[in-house]
C-alpha positions in Angstrom: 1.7 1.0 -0.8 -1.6 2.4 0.0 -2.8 1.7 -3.8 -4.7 -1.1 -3.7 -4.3 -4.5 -6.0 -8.7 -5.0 -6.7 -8.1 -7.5 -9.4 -8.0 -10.6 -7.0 -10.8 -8.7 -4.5 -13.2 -7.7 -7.2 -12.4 -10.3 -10.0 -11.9 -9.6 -14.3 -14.4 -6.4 -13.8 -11.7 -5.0 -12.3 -11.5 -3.4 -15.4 -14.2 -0.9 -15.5 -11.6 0.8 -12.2 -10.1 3.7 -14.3 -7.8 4.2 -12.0 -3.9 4.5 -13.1 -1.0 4.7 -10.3 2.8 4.1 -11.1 5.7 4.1 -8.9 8.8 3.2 -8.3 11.7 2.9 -6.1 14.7 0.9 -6.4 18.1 1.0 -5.0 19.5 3.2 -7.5 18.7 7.0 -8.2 17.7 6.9 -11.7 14.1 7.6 -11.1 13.8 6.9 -8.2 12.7 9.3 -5.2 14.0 13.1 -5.4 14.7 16.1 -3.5 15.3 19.5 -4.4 19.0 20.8 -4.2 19.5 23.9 -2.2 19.4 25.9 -5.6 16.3 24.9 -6.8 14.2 24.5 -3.6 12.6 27.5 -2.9 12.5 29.1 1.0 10.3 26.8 3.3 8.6 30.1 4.1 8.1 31.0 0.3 5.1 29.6 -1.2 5.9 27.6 -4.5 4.6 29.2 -7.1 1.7 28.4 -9.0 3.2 26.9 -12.3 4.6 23.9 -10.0 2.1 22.9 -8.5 -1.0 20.8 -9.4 -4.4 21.6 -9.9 -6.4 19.9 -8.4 -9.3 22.6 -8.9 -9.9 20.9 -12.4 -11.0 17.3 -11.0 -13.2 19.0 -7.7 -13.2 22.9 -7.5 -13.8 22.7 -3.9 -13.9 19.8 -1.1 -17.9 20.6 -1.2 -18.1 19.3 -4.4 -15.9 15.9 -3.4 -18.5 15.6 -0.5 -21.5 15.6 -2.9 -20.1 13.1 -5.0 -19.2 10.7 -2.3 -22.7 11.6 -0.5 -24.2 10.2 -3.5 -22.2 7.0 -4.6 -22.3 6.1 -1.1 -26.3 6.8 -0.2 -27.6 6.0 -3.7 -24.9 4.1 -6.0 -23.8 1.1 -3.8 -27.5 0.3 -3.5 -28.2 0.6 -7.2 -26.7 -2.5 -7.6 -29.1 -4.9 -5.5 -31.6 -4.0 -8.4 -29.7 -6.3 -11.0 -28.8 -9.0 -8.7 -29.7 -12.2 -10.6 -30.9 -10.4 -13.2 -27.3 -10.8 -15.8 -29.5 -13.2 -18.1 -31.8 -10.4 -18.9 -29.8 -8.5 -22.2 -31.6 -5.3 -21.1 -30.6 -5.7 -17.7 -26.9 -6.4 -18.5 -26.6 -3.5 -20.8 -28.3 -1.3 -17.8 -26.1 -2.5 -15.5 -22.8 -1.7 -17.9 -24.1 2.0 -17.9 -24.7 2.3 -14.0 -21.6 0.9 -13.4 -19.2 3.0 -16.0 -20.8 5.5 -14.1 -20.4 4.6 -10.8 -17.0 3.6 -11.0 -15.7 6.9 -13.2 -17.1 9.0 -10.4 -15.4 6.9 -8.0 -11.6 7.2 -9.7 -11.6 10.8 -9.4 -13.2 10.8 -5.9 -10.2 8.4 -5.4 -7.9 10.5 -7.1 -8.9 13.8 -5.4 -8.9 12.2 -1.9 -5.3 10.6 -1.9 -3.9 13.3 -4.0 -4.8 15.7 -1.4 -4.0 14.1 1.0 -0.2 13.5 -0.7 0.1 17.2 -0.9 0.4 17.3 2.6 0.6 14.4 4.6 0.4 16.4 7.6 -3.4 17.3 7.2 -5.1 15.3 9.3 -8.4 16.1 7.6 -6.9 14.9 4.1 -5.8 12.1 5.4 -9.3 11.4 6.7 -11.0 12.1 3.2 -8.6 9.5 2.0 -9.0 6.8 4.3 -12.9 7.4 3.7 -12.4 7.0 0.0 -11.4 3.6 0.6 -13.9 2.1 2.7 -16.1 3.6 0.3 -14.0 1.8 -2.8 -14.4 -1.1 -0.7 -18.3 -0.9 0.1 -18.4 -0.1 -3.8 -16.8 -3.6 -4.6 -18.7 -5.5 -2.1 -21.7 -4.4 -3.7 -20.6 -5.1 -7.3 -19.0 -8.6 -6.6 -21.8 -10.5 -7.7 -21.2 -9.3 -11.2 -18.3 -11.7 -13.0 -19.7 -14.9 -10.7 -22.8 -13.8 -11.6 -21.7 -13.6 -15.6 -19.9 -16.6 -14.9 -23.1 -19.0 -14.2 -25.1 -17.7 -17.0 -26.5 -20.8 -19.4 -23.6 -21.3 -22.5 -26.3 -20.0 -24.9 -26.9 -16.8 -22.5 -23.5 -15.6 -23.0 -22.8 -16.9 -26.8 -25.7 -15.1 -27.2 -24.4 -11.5 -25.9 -20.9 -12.2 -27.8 -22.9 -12.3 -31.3 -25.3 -9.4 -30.3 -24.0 -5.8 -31.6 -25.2 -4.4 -28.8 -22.5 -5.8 -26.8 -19.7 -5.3 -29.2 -18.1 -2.9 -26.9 -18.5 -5.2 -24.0 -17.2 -8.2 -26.1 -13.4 -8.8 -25.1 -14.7 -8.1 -21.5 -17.4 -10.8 -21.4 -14.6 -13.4 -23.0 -12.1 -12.1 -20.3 -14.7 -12.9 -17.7 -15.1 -16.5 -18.9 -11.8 -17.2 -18.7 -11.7 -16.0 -15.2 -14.8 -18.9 -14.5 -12.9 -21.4 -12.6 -11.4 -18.7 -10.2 -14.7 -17.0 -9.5 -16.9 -17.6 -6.2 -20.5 -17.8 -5.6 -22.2 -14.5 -5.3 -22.0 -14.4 -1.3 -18.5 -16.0 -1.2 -17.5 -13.0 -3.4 -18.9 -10.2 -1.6 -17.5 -11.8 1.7 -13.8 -11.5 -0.4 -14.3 -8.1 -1.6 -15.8 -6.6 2.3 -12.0 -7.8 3.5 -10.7 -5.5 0.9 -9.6 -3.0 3.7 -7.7 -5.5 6.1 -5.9 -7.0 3.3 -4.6 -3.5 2.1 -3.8 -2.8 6.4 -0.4 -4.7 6.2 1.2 -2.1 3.2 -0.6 1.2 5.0 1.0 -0.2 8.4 4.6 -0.6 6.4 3.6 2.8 4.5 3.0 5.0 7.9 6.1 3.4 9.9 8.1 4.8 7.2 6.7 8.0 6.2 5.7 8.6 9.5 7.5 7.2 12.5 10.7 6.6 11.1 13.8 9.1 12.0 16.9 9.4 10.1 20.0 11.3 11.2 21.5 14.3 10.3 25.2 13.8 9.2 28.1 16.1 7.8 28.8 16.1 4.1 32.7 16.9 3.1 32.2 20.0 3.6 31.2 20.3 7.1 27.2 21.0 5.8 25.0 19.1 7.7 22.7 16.9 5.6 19.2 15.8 6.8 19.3 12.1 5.6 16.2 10.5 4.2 14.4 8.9 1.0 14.2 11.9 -0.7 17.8 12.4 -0.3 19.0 8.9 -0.9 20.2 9.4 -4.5 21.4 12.0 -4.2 23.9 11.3 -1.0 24.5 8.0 -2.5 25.8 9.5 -5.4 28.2 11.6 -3.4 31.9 11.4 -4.5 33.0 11.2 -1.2 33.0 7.5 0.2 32.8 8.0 3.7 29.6 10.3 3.0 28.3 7.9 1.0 29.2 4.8 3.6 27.4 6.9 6.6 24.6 8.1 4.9 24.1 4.4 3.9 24.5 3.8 7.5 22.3 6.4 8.7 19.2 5.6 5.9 19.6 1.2 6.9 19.8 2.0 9.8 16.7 3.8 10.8 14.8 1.4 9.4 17.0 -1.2 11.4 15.1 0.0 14.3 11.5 -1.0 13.1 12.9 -4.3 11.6 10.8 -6.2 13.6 7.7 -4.5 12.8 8.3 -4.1 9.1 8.4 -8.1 9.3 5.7 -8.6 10.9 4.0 -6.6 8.2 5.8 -8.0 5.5 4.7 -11.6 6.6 1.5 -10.3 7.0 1.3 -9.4 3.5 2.2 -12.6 1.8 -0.1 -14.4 4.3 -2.8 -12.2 2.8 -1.8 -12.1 -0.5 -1.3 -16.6 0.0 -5.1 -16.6 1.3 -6.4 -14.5 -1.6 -5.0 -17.0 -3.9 -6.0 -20.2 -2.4 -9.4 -18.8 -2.0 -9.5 -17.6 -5.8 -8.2 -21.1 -6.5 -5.0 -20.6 -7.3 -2.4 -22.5 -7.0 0.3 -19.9 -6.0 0.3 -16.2 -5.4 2.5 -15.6 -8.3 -0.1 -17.1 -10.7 -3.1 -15.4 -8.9 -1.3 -12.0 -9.4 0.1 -12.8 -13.1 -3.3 -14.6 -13.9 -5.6 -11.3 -13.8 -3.8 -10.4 -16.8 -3.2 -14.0 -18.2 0.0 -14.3 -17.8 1.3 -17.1 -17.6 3.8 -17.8 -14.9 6.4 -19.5 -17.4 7.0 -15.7 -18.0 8.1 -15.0 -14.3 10.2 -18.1 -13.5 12.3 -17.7 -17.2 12.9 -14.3 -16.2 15.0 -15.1 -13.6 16.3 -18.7 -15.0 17.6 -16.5 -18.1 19.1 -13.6 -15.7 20.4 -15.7 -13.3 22.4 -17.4 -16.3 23.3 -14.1 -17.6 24.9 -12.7 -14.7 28.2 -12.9 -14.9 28.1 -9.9 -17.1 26.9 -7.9 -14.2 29.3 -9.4 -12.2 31.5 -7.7 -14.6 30.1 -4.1 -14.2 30.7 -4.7 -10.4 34.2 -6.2 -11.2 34.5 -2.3 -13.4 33.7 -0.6 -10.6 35.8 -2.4 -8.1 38.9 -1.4 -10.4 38.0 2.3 -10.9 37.6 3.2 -7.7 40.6 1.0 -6.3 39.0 -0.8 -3.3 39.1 -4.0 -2.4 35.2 -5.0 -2.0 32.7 -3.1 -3.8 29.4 -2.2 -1.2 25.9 -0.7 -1.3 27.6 2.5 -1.2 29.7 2.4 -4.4 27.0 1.0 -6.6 25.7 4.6 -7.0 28.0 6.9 -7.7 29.3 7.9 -11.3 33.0 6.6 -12.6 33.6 10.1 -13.4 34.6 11.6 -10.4 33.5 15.3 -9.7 31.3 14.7 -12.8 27.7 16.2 -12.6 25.1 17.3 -14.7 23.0 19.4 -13.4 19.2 20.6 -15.6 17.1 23.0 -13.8 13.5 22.0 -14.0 12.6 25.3 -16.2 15.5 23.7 -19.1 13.4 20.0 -19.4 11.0 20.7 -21.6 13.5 21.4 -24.5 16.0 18.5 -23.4 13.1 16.0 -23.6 12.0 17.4 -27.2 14.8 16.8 -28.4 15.5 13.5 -26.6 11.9 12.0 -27.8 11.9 13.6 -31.4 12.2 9.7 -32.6 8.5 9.1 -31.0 7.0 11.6 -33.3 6.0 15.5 -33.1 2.4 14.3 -31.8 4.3 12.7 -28.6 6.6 15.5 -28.0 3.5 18.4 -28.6 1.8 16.0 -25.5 4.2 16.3 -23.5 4.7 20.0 -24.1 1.1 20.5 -23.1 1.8 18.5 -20.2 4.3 20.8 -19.1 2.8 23.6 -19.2 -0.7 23.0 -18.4 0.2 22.2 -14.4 0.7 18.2 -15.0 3.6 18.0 -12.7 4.2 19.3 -8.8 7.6 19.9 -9.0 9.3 20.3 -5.5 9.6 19.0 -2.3 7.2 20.8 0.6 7.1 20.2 4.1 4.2 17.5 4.7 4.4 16.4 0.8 4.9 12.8 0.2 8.0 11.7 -0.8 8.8 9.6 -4.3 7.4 10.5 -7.5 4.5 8.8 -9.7 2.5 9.1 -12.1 -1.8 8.9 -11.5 -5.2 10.2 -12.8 -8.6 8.8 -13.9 -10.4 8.9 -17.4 -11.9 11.8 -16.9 -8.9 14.5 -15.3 -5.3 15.0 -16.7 -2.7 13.0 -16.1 -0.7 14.3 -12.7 2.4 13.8 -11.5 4.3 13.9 -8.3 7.6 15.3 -8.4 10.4 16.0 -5.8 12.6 17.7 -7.7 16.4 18.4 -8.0 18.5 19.9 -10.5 20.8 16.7 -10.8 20.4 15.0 -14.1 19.7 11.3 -12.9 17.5 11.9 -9.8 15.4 15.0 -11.7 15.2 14.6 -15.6 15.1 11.1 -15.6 12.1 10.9 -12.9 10.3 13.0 -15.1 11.1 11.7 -18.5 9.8 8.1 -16.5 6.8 9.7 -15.0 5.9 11.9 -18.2 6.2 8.0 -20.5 3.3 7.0 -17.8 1.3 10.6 -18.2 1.1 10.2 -22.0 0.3 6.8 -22.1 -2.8 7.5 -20.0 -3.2 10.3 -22.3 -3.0 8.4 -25.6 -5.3 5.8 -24.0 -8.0 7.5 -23.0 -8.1 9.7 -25.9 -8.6 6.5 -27.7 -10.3 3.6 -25.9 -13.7 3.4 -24.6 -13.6 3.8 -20.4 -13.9 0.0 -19.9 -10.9 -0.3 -21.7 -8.6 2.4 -20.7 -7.1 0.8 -17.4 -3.3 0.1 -18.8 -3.0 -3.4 -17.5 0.4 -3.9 -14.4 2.2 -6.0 -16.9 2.5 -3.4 -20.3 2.5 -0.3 -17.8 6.1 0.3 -17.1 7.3 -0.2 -20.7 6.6 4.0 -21.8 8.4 5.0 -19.1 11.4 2.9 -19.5 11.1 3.6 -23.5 11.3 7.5 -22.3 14.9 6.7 -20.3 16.4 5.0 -23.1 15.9 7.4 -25.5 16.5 10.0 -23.5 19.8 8.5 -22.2 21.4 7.6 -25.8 20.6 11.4 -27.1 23.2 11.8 -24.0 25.5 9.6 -24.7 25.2 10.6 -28.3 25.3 14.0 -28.4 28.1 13.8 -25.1 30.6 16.8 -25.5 33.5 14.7 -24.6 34.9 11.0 -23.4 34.4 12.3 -19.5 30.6 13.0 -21.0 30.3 10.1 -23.3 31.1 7.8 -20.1 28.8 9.5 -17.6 25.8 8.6 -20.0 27.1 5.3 -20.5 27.3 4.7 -16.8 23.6 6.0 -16.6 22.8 3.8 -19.8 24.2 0.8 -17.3 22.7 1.5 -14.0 19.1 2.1 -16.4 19.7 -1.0 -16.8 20.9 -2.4 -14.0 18.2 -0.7 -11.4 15.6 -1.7 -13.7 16.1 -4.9 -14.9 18.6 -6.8 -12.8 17.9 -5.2 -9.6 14.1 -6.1 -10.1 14.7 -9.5 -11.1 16.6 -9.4 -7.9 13.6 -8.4 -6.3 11.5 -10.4 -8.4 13.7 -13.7 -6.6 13.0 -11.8 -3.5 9.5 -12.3 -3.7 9.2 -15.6 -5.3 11.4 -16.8 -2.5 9.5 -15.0 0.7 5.9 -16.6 -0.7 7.3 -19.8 -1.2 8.1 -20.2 2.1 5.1 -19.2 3.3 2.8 -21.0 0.7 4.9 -24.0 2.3 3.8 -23.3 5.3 7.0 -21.1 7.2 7.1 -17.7 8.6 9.0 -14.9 7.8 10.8 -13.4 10.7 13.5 -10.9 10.4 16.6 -13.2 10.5 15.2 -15.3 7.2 14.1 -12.1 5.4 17.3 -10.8 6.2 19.2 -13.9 4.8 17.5 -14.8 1.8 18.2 -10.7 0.9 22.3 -11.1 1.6 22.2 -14.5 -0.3 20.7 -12.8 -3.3 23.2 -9.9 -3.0 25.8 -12.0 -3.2 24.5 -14.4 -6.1 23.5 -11.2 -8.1 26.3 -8.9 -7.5 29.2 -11.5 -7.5 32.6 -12.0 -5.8 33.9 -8.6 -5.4 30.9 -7.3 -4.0 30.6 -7.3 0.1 27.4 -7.4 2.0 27.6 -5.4 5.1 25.3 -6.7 8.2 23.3 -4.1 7.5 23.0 -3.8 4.3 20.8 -6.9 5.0 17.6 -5.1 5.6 17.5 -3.9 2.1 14.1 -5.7 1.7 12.6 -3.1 3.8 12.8 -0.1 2.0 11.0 -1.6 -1.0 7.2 -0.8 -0.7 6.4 -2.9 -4.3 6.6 -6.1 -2.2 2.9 -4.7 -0.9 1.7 -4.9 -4.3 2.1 -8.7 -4.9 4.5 -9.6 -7.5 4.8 -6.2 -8.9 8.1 -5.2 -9.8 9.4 -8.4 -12.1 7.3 -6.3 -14.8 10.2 -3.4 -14.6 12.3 -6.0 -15.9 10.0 -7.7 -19.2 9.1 -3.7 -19.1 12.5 -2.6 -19.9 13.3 -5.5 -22.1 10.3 -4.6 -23.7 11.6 -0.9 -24.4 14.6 -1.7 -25.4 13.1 -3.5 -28.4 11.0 -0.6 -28.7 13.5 1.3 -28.6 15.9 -0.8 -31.3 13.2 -0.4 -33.7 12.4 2.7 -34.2 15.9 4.1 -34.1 16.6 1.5 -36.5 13.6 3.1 -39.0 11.9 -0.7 -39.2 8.7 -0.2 -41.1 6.2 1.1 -39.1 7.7 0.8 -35.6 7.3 4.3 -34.3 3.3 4.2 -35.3 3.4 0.6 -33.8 4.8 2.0 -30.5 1.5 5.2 -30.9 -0.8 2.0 -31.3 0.5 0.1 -28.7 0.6 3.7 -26.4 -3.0 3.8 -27.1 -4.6 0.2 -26.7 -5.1 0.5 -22.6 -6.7 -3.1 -21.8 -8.3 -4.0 -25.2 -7.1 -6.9 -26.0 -4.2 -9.0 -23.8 -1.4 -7.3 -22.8 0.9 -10.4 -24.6 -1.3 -9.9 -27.3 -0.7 -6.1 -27.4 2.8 -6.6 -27.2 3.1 -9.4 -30.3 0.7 -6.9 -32.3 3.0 -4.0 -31.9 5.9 -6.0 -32.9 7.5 -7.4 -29.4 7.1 -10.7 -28.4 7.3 -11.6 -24.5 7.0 -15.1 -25.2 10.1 -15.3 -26.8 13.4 -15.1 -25.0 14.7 -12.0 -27.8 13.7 -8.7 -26.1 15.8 -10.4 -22.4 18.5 -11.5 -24.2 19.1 -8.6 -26.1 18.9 -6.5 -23.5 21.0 -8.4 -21.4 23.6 -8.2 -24.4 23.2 -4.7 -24.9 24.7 -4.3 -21.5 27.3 -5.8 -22.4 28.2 -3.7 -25.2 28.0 -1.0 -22.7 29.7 -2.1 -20.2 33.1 -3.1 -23.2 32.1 0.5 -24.0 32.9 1.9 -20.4 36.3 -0.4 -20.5 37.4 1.0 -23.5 36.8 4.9 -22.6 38.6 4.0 -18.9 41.3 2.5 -20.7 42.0 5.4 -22.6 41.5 7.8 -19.6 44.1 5.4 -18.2 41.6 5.3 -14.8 41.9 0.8 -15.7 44.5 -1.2 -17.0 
């Protein structure tokens, strides 16, 4: 992932980076990575028209303009800051340095932005590509010269700092300066600090490494669909083709995706291991005792919340050992594999929604979040938020991104089918107007939406929009597609990234305890979790064993377990303001709007969900339950089960 994780490198001022990036990938198509069916992707050689495309113009009108504002962050910002150095106890000094550095920084996000926006547009551009890696070794130089701040903050007298909390002049730097404090025991002298923050870029090498072998280097095949067409396999594609009715498609285009990355196996663990090495030295520099509670500790977490995750799943999963066990009867084989987890029960079932017919479906859908909500995302819609469709040279995936002072963008690769192209949006578009609501109403310091509350608009945006399906379902074959969607919502996002969560917990622990990763142990703790997750009627091919490659999260350093409290999250959401509780929908606006200002537990608790509490997990897990009886019933009646 060529996003970078500051909040270790730069410490608890992290916080003034504006700077919001969501992605995802899974092993399922609901929102994941997309590509435009042959009906709605226009000729390569006709230019896309305007309307789908971003613009870019409204952060920099020209790459002039870019140039100026780098010129001066990196000839007169990055200096600025040696003019405050031991200077924090002075109150007019602090406050002067707040301003210069809200400055700084807000230039810096949409230089940041710009650059690797750009140079997502079209990868192929070699002098994009160059603007973006200069954005980060300016970003780095930027946090070198800043790192004396929290240590800094830090060492101040007691009376210094109770001192700034009680003056009113610092009100709007109050929950910052307390967040700081509690950070005291992990932060460094001043020079240890700036030595962290100048290794900024080799610490990020081992995910742009990973990144460039597979957007890059890597090859897939081309294969023959059913119908003798010949199908250029790759991410983009990989919902899609997994989705396919026909088995042996699906079983060779599973084939053909593994097993290009097969062939860099040994390189994508050498990076991989390289990773948690770097993310394992981080910690123990920081003084932390793990990487999982360096990670979960920049937003106070506590790491209780990521090992009962996956104690309560793993206790739980006999119910999706039952969904497998469903889909192991309905399509009457004998071992279920990667290649049937994706497809729908319904066989030659699709829904298909142009990109043009969205806007109205997700009106309706999101009606329950309020006509404020839905007149956002209307705006966002038509006001060039979103590039829609797959280009030659564009990156592949879709996300969310944008600083406090441009629109929210997102990337897009587009295709009419319901799972791969409305859902992506609806999850991308839940990230977009939480930035929005954020930064309409928090200060700048405050608007950064902190890794652990971040994925919860999105996943509230597929629920909703996946019951008004199911709902409003023109007949059982209908009604059970959306329940199946329902299920693998929930399957893909929570139990295939508490899956992943284990994953990750399991690959640092060896290292932290002093082993290597090497392919053959990557590849075996991955088919061991298959198995214990998925259950006796599913079969782990060989290959299916390099899963773990394909996932870019496991760059990001205990990322993706928030997908799963995320989703758990929503659903609560979700349940209570379709169940009219008093004041949940304007709850869910607050919560929507409170960025970083206060915890993100604390957020959570305010707006009526607690995390601490095992309630939002466990009824999730039992809602999928219900849907999964639901799916029985319906198959029973279609007569497809006994």
């Amino acid at each position: 992932m060529k996003r970078k994780n500051w909040t270790i490198i730069i410490g608890i001022l992290a916080i003034f980076l504006g700077i919001i990036f969501f992605a995802r990938i899974s092993l399922q198509p609901v929102a994941a990575q997309g590509n435009p069916s042959p009906i709605q992707k226009p000729p390569e050689a006709t230019p896309v028209p305007e309307k789908y495309r971003w613009d870019l113009e409204k952060i920099y009108p020209n790459p002039d303009a870019w140039e100026k504002d780098f010129k001066a962050i990196q000839d007169t910002s990055v200096s600025e800051y040696d003019k405050y150095v031991g200077k924090l106890g002075e109150k007019a000094n602090l406050l002067k340095l707040f301003e210069t550095d809200e400055k700084t920084q807000r230039t810096m996000d949409k230089l940041y932005v710009y650059a690797w926006m750009k140079s997502d547009d079209n990868q192929e551009d070699s002098k994009e590509s160059e603007r973006a890696s200069r954005a980060d070794s300016l970003l780095t130089k930027l946090g070198s010269a800043r790192a004396f701040i929290s240590p800094e903050l830090v060492n101040l007298p007691d009376n210094t700092i109770k001192s700034y909390l009680a003056d009113k002049d610092f009100e709007k730097y109050k929950h910052l300066l307390e967040a700081t404090l509690k950070q005291k025991e992990h932060t460094l002298p001043k020079e240890q600090e700036e030595l962290l923050a100048a290794t900024g870029e080799m610490g990020a090498a081992p995910g742009k490494i990973s990144s460039k072998i597979r957007e890059a280097d890597m090859q897939f095949p081309k294969i023959k669909n059913s119908k003798g067409e010949e199908v250029e396999l790759s991410e983009a594609v990989y919902g899609l083709v997994l989705s396919d009715p026909d088995r042996d498609f699906r079983k060779r285009s599973f084939e053909g995706i593994l097993g290009a990355y097969d062939k860099y196996k040994f390189g994508l663990a050498a990076t991989l291991d390289t990773q948690v090495r770097s993310d394992w030295f981080y910690a123990k520099t920081s003084k932390y005792k793990s990487s999982a509670e360096a990670s979960l500790g920049a937003n106070f977490i506590p790491t209780d919340v990521y090992d009962n995750l996956i104690k309560a799943t793993d206790k739980n999963l006999k119910i999706l050992h039952q969904y497998v066990a469903l889909r192991k009867q309905v399509l009457g084989v004998d071992k279920i594999h990667g290649y049937d987890m994706f497809n729908p029960l319904i066989e030659s079932y699709t829904v298909e929604v142009p990109f043009d017919d969205t806007q109205q479906l997700l009106d309706k859908a999101l009606a329950p979040l309020g006509k404020d909500y839905t007149d956002q995302l209307d705006k966002g819609l038509n006001s060039r938020w979103v590039d829609v469709y797959e280009r030659k040279g564009k990156t592949s995936g879709g996300y969310s991104w944008g600083s406090y002072d441009t629109q929210p963008y997102i990337l897009m690769n587009y295709t009419s089918d319901f799972s791969d192209g409305v859902m992506t949006l609806a999850h991308e578009m839940g990230h977009s107007l939480n930035s929005y609501y954020t930064n309409k109403n928090q200060s700048y310091i405050y608007s950064n939406t902190p890794i652990f509350t971040a994925e919860i608009a999105s996943t509230t945006n597929e629920m909703l929009v996946l019951q008004y399906m199911q709902k409003n379902a023109k007949n059982d074959a209908e009604k059970l597609y959306f329940l199946n969607q329902l299920a693998e919502n929930i399957r893909g996002t929570f139990f295939v990234q508490v899956m992943f969560a284990d994953f990750e917990k399991q690959i640092h622990a060896r290292v932290e305890n002093g082993d290597a990763l090497s392919v053959d142990s990557l590849n075996q703790i991955w088919g061991e979790i298959m198995t214990k997750y998925y259950g006796p009627d599913y079969e782990v091919d060989d290959l299916a064993k390099i899963g773990w490659a394909r996932i870019p999260h496991f760059y990001r350093n205990f990322y993706v377990y928030q997908y799963a409290t995320g989703i758990a999250a929503s659903n609560q959401f979700v349940k209570n303001i379709t169940e009219d509780k008093p004041g949940a929908k304007e709850k869910y606006l607050t919560f929507l709007s409170a960025g970083s200002v206060d915890y993100p537990i604390n957020v959570l608790k305010e707006a009526g969900v607690d995390m601490l509490s095992p309630a939002p997990v466990d009824n999730l897990i039992s809602d999928f339950g219900k849907i999964v009886n639901q799916m029985e019933e319906l198959l029973k009646k279609q007569g497809k089960i006994k």
